[in-house]
C-alpha positions as a Python dict, from the first residue, in 0.01 Angstrom:
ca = {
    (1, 'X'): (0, 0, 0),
    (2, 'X'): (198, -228, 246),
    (3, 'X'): (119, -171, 553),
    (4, 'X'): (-222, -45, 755),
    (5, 'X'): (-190, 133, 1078),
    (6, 'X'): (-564, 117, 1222),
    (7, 'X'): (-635, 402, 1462),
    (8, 'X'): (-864, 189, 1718),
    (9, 'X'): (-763, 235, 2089),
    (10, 'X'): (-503, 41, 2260),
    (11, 'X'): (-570, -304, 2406),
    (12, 'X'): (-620, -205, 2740),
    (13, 'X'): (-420, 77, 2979),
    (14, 'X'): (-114, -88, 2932),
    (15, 'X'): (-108, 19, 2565),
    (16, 'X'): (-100, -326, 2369),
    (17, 'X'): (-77, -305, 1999),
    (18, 'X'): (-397, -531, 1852),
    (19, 'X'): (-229, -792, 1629),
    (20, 'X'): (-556, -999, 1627),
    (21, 'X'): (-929, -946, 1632),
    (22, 'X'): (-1209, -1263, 1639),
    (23, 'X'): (-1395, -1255, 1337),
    (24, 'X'): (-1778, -1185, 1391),
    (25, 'X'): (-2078, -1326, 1260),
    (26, 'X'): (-2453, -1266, 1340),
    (27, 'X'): (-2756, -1540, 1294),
    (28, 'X'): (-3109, -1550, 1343),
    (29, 'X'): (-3319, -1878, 1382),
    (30, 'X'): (-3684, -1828, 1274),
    (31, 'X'): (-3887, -2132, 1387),
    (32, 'X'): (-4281, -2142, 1271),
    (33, 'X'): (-4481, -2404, 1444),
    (34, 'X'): (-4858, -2424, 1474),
    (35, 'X'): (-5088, -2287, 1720),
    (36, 'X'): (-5353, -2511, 1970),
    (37, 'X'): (-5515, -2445, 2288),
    (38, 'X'): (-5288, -2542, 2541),
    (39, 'X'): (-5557, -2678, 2813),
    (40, 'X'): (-5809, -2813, 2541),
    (41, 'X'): (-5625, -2926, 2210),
    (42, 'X'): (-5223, -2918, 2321),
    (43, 'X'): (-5158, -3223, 2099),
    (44, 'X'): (-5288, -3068, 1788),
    (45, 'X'): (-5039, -2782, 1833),
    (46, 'X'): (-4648, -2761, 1737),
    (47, 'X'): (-4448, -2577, 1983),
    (48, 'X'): (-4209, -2342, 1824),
    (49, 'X'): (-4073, -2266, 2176),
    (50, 'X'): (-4007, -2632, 2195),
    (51, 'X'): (-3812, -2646, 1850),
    (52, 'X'): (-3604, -2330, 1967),
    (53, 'X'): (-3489, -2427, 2314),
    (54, 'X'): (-3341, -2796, 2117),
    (55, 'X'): (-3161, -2514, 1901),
    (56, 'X'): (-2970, -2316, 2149),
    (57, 'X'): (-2864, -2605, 2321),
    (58, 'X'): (-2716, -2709, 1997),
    (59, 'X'): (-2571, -2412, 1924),
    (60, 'X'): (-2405, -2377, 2273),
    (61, 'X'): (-2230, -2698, 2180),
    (62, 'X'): (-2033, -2477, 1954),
    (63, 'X'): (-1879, -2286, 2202),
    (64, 'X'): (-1531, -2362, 2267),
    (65, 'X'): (-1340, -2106, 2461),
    (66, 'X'): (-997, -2331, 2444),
    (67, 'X'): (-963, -2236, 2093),
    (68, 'X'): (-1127, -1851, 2112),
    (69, 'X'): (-1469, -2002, 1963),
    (70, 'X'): (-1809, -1793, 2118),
    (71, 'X'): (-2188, -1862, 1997),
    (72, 'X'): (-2381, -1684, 2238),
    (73, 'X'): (-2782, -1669, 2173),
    (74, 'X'): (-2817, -1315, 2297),
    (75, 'X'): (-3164, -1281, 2181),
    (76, 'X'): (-3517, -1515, 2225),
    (77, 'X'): (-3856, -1425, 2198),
    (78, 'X'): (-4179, -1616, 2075),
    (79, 'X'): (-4516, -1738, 2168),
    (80, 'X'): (-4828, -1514, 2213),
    (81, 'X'): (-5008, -1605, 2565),
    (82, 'X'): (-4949, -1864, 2799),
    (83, 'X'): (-5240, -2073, 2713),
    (84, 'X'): (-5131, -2134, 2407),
    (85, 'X'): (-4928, -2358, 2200),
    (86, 'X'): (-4654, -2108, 2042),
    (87, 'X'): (-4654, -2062, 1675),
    (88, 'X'): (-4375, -1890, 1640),
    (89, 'X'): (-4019, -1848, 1805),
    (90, 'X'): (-3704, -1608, 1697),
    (91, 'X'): (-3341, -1655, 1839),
    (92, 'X'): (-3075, -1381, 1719),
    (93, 'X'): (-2691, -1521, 1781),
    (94, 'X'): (-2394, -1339, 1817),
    (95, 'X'): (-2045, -1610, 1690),
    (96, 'X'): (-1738, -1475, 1788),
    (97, 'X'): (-1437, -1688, 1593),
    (98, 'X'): (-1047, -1629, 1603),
    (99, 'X'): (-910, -1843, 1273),
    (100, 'X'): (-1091, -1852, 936),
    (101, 'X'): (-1102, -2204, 901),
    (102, 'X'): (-1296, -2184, 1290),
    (103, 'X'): (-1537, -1912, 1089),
    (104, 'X'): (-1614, -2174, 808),
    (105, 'X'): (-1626, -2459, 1063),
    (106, 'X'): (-1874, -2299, 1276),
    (107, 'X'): (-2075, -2107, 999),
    (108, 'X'): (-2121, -2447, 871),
    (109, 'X'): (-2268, -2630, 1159),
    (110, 'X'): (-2491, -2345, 1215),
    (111, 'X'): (-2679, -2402, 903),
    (112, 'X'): (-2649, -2778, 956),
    (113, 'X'): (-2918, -2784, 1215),
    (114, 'X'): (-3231, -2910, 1176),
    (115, 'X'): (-3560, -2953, 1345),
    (116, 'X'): (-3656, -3193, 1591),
    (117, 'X'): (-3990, -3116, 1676),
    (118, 'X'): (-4277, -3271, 1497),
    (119, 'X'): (-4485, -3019, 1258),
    (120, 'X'): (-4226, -2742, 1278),
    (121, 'X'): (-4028, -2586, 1015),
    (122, 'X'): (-3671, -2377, 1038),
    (123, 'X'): (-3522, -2129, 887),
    (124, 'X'): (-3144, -1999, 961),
    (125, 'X'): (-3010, -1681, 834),
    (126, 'X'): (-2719, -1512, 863),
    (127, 'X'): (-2304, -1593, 830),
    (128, 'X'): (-1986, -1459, 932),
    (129, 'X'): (-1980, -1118, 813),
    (130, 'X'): (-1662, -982, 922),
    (131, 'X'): (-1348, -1206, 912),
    (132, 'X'): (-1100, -1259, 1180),
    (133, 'X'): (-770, -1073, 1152),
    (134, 'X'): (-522, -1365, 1231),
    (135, 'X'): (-135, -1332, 1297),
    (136, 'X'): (-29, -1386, 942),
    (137, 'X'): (363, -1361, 842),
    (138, 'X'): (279, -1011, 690),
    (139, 'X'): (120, -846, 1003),
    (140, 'X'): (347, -1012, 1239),
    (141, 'X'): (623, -830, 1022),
    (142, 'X'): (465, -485, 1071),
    (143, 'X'): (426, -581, 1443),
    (144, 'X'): (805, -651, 1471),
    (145, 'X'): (862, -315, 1312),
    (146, 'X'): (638, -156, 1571),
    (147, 'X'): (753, -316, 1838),
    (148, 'X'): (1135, -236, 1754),
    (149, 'X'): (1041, 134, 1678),
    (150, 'X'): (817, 163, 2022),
    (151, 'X'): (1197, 80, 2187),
    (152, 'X'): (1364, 436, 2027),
    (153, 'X'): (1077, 602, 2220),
    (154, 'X'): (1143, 408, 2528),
    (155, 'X'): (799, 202, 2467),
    (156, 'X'): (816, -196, 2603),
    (157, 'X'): (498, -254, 2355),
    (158, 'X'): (307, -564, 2349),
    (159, 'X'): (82, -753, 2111),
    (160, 'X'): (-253, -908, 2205),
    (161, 'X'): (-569, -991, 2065),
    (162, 'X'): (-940, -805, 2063),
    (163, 'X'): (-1267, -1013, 2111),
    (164, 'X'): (-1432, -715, 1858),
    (165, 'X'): (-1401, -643, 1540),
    (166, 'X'): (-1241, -361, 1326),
    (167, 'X'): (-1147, -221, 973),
    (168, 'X'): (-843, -437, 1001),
    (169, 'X'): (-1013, -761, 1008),
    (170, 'X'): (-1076, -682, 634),
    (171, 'X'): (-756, -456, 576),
    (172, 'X'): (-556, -791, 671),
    (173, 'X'): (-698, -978, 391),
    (174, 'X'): (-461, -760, 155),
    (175, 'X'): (-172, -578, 346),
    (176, 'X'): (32, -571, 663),
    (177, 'X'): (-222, -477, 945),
    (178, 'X'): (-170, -363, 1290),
    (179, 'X'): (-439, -233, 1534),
    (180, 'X'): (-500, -23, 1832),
    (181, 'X'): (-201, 229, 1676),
    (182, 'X'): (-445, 512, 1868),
    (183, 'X'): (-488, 632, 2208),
    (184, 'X'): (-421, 395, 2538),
    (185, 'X'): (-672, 419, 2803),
    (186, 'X'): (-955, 183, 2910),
    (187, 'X'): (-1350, 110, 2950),
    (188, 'X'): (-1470, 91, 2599),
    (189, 'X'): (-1829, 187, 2541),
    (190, 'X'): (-1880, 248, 2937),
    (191, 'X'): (-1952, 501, 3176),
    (192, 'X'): (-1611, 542, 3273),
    (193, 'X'): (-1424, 515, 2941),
    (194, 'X'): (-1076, 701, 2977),
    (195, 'X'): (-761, 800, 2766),
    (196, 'X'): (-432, 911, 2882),
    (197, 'X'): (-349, 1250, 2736),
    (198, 'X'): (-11, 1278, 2815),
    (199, 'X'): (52, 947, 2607),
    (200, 'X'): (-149, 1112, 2306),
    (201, 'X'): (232, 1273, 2169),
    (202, 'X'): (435, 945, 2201),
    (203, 'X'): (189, 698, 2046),
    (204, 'X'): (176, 1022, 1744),
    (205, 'X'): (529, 966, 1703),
    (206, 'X'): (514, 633, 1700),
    (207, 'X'): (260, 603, 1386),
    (208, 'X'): (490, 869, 1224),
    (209, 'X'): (810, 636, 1268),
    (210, 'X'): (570, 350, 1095),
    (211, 'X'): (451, 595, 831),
    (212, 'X'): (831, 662, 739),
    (213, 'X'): (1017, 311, 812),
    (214, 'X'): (1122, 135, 471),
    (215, 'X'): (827, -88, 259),
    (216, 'X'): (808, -432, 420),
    (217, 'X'): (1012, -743, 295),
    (218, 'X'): (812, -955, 27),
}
């Protein structure tokens, strides 16, 4: 096999072929602490709350948008009433990466961080489970092909990148990928998620001129 034609919708309505999609990774930070009476004992209590909210500032640090790098704590929840010291605290984070040495890099750091809180212990979990598709020689060969073929069926086609992740982000590891080969429209997952029919024949015959074009150059 030498070439993968993933079926995913087009980049947006103007119909851009995906020729790169961020790698994703999901972590969760389990902090246990130890419990106290918050009005008569505070000082005999670890605050797991306290441990977490050092965390996701840490891990915010990791953001950097400049080079398509997201770590976004999407999910917090601990403690058990107000009047006490919190025992426990849970963080779930979503990484969003665009190269794989970024992936490594950030994956890394991740499980670098350590507690800061007296009498607390931490646990991380988690890693970048999906890899990013990146704009190797190989795929930016199949896009040329596309791109070149889109112009027989009048098509000015464009490549761009996806924030989300797809089959090709592992089909890319061993062949010639290109994404969003399938229908053009826009909203993903919303309300008002559309496709343009009467582009559903041209973007067929455009996988069918991929299917049958001569096997890629070593």
């Amino acid at each position: 096999v030498d070439r993968c034609m993933v079926m995913e919708p087009s980049l947006g309505n103007s119909g851009k072929i995906k020729t790169a999609r961020k790698g994703v990774g999901r972590f969760e930070v389990i902090v246990k602490g130890k419990a106290a009476h918050a009005g008569l004992d505070p000082g005999a209590g670890a605050s797991a709350i306290l441990e977490l909210s050092h965390v996701i500032q840490k891990l915010f640090e990791l953001n950097d948008p400049e080079h398509g790098t997201s770590v976004n704590v999407g999910v917090i929840d601990g403690g058990i009433r107000p009047n006490m010291v919190a025992p426990e605290s849970r963080a779930v984070i979503d990484v969003r990466v665009q190269t794989q040495a970024d992936a490594e890099r950030v994956e890394a750091a991740i499980h670098d961080i350590e507690a800061v809180t007296p009498g607390v212990s931490l646990v991380i979990e988690g890693a970048i489970g999906r890899p990013p598709m990146e704009r190797t020689d190989q795929n930016q060969q199949l896009w040329r092909i596309a791109q070149e073929l889109g112009e027989d069926l009048d098509l000015a086609l464009e490549q761009g990148t996806a924030g989300g992740g797809s089959d090709g982000n592992t089909t890319s590891l061993y062949t010639a990928t290109i994404d969003g080969m399938g229908a053009v429209g826009d909203g993903a997952h919303a309300h008002h998620e559309y496709i343009y029919l009467d582009l559903l024949p041209v973007r067929c015959a455009l996988l069918t001129l991929l299917l049958l074009a001569p096997p890629l150059k070593n």
